[in-house]
C-alpha positions in Angstrom: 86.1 36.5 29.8 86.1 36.8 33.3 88.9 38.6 35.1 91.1 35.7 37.0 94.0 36.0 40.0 96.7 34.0 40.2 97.7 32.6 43.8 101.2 31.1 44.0 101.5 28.9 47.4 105.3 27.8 47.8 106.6 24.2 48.5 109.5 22.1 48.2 108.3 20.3 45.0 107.8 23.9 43.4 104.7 25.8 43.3 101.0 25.4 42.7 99.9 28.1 40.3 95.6 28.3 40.9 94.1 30.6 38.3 90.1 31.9 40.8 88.1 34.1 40.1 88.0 38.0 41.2 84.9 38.1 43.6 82.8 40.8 44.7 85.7 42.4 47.5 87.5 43.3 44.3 85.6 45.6 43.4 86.0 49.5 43.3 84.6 50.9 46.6 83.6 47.4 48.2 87.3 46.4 49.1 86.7 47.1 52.7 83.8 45.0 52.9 85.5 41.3 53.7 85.1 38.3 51.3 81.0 37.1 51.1 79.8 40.4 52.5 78.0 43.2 51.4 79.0 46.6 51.4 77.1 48.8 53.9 74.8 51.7 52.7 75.1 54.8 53.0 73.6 56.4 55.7 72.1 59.7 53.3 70.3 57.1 50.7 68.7 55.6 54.1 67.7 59.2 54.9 66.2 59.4 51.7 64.2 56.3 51.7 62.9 57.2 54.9 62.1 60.7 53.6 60.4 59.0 50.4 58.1 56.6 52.6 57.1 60.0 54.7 56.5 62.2 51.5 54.9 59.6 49.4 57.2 61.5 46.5 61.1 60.8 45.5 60.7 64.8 44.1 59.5 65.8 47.7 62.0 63.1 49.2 64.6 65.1 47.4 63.1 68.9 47.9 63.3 67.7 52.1 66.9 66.7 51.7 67.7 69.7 50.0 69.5 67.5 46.6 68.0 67.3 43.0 65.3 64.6 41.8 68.1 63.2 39.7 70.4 62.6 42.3 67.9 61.3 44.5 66.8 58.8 41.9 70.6 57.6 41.4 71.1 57.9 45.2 67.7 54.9 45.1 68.9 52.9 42.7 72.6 52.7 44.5 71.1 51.4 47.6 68.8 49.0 45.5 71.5 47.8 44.0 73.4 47.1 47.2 70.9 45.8 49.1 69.6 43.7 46.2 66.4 44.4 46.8 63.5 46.4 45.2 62.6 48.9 47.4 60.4 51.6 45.9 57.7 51.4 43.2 57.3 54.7 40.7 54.7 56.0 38.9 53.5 59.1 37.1 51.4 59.9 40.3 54.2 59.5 42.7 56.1 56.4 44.8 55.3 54.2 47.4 57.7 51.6 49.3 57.3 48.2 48.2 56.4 45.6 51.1 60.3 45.1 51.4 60.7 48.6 50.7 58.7 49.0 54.0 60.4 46.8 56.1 63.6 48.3 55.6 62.5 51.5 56.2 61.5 50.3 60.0 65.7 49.3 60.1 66.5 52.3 58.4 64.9 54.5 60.6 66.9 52.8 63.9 69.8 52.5 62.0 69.8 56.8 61.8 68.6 56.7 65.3 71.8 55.2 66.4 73.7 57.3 63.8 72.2 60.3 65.3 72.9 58.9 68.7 76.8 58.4 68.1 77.1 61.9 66.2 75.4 63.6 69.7 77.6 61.6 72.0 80.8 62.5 70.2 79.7 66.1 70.1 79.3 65.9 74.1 82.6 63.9 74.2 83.9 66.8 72.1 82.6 69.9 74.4 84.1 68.2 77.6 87.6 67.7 75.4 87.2 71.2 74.5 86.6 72.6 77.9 89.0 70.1 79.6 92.3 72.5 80.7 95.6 70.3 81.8 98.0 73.1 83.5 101.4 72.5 84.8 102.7 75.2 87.3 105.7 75.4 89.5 105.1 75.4 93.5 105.2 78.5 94.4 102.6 79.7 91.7 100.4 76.6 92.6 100.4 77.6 95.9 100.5 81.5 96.0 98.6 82.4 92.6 96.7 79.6 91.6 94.0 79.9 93.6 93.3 83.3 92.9 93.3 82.8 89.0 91.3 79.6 89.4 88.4 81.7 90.8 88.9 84.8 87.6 88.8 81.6 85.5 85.3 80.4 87.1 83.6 84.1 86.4 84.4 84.0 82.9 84.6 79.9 81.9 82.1 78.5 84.1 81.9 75.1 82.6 86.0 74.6 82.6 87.4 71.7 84.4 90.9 72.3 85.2 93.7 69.5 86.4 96.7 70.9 87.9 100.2 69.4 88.2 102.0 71.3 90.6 106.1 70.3 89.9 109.1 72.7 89.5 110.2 74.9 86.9 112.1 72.3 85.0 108.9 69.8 85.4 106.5 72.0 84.0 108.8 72.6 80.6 108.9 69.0 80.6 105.5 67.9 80.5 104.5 70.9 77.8 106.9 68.9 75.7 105.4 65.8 76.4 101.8 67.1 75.2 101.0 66.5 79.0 99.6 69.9 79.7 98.1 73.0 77.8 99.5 75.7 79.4 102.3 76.1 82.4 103.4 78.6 84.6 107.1 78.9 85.4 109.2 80.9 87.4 112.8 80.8 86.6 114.8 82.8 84.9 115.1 80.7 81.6 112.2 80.0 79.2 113.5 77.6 76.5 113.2 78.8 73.0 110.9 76.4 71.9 108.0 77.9 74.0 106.1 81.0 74.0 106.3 82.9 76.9 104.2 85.9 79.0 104.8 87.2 81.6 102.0 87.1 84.7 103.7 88.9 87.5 107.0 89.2 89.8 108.4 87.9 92.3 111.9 88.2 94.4 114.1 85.7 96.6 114.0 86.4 100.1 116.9 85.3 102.5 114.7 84.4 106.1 116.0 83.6 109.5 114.6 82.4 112.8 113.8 85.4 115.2 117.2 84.9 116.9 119.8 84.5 114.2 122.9 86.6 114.4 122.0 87.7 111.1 118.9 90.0 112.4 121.1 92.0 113.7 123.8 93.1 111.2 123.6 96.5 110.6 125.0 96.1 106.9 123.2 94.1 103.6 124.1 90.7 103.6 126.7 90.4 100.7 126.8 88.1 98.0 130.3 86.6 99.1 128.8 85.9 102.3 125.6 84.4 100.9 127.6 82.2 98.6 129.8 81.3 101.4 126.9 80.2 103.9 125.3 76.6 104.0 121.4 77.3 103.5 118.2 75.6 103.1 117.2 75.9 99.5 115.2 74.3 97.3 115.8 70.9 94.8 117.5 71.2 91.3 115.6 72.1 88.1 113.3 74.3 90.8 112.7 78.1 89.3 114.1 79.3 93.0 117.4 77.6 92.9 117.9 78.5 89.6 117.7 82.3 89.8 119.9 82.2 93.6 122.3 79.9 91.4 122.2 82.2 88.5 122.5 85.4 91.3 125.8 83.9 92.5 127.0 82.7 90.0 129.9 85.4 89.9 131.2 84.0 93.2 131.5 80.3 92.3 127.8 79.2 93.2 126.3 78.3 96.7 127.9 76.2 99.3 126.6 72.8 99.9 123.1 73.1 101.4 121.9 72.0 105.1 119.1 71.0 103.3 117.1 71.0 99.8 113.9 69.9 99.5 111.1 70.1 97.0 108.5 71.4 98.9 108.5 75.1 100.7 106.6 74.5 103.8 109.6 72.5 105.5 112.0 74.4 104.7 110.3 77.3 106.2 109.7 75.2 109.4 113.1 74.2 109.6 114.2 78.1 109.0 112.2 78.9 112.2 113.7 76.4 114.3 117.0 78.3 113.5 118.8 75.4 111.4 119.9 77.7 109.0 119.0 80.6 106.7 116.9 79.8 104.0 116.5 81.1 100.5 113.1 81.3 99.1 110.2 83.1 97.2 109.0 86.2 99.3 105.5 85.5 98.2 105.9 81.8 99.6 107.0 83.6 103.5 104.9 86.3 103.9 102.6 85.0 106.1 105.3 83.7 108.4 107.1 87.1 107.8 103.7 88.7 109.3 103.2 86.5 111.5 107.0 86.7 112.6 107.8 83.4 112.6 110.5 84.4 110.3 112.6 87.6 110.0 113.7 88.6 105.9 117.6 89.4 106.1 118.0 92.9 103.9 120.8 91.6 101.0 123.1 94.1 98.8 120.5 95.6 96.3 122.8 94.7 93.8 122.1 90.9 93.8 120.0 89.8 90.8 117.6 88.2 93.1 113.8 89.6 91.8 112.6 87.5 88.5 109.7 87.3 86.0 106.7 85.3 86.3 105.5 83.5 82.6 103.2 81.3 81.2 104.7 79.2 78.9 103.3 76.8 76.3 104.3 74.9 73.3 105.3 77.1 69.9 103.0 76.3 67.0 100.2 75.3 69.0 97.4 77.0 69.9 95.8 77.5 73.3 92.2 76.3 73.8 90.0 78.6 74.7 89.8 78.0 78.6 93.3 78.5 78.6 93.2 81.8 76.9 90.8 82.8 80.2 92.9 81.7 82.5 95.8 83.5 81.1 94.3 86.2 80.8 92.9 85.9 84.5 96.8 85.7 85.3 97.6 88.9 83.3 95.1 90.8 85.3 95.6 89.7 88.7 
């Protein structure tokens, strides 16, 4: 007896209770294939019957391909069957394709081409993945320190594409969390617990003044009262600069309301050297303009917690692709 299904389709009059019969979709293994079609073959009984047509032999078929005669002669009569079609004649002396059996050899062969084709092109899509490094670093280290790692990372990863989103402190943390970026470089004073952290260098905060501020001529360090007390440039919220001067004055109530706060450096520098106000910002990010004396650094009490740690940060309980493990270590070294 046939196996049957029941189908219930509801109504207002009750239900319609149709008894059909299971078709080929039902199955084991041929579920995927929709209702009226065949189940595809597999692509390793095409490589055999390719391999049996270019050997004249299912046992040297089966020696190429590395798998016993019997599972070759199983592997034969599976794709037989699911073709429904007689494909190879055997005999004591060997086997030989039928004339169907040689026709679908001719598809066979472009159907592996195209396999072949798709396994190469996801290999390549693959490599460039693989080599593909998203970094997020904070401004100053985009600006100052990138560059110089960026060329380490070239000498030792040649074929690395890097993308860099340059943000603030806070925006690099961010975007790790997102899965936006591999690896990011911070510099404030806090690394969350949820990311690993190394440290790639130091840096300090450095109070700057046009030429002609009073301030170039005090004869004493700046104290941290009076810093706290003075309107300054500074940079935006959530930047690694503003937190460690926030986190340095912190014992005398914070900083004043700024003249100005910005996300970038480069006008607050300018607008330092016009004499608008003292600004507070990384030493590494002013000392060209320091050279070139476009700016004059204001000596501060010694005792002001205004030097931090440079890190690399990335996501706990993931590992860092290999470029990124250069360019770290590029970073480390410099």
């Amino acid at each position: 007896m046939s196996a049957t299904r029941v189908s219930d389709t509801g109504g207002s009059g009750g239900r319609d209770r149709r008894a059909r019969p299971a078709g080929n979709g039902d199955r084991a293994g041929e579920g995927a294939a929709g209702a009226g079609q065949r189940p595809l073959p597999d692509l390793h009984a095409l490589q055999l019957l390719v391999a049996v047509a270019e050997t004249g032999s299912l046992g040297r078929a089966a020696a190429r391909l590395r798998i016993s005669q019997p599972s070759a002669s199983a592997r034969m009569r599976t794709l037989e069957r699911r073709l429904g079609l007689h494909l190879v004649e055997r005999s004591t002396s060997g086997s030989r394709l039928t004339a169907t059996g040689a026709v679908v050899t001719d598809w066979a062969r472009s159907v592996l081409e195209q396999a072949a084709a798709l396994v190469e092109g996801a290999a390549a899509l693959r490599s460039r993945q693989e080599n593909r490094l998203h970094v997020a670093a904070s401004l100053t280290i985009a600006e100052e320190l990138m560059p110089g790692w960026l060329v380490a990372l070239r000498e030792n990863a040649s074929d690395a594409h890097v993308g860099l989103t340059v943000t603030n402190s806070w925006g690099v943390i961010e975007a790790l969390r997102r899965g936006e970026c591999d690896l990011g470089f911070v510099e404030g004073p806090r690394v969350p617990d949820d990311l690993h952290r190394s440290a790639v260098g130091r840096d300090r905060l450095a109070i700057v003044v046009a030429p002609g501020h009073p301030w170039t001529r005090r004869r004493a360090p700046l104290t941290g009262r009076e810093l706290a007390d003075t309107p300054l440039l500074v940079r935006e919220s959530g930047s690694g600069t503003r937190e460690t001067l926030e986190k340095a004055l912190r014992q005398y109530d914070g900083i004043a309301v700024p003249v100005l706060e910005l996300g970038s450096t480069a006008p607050l520098r300018s607008a330092a050297a016009r004499g608008v106000a003292p600004a507070v910002l990384s030493a590494l990010a002013v000392r060209e303009d320091l050279d070139l004396h476009r700016l004059v650094e204001v000596e501060v009490d010694p005792a002001l917690p205004l030097r931090r740690v440079l890190h690399a940060v990335w996501p706990k309980g993931r590992e860092l692709p290999e470029p990124a493990l250069h360019l770290l270590r590029a970073a480390r070294n410099s």
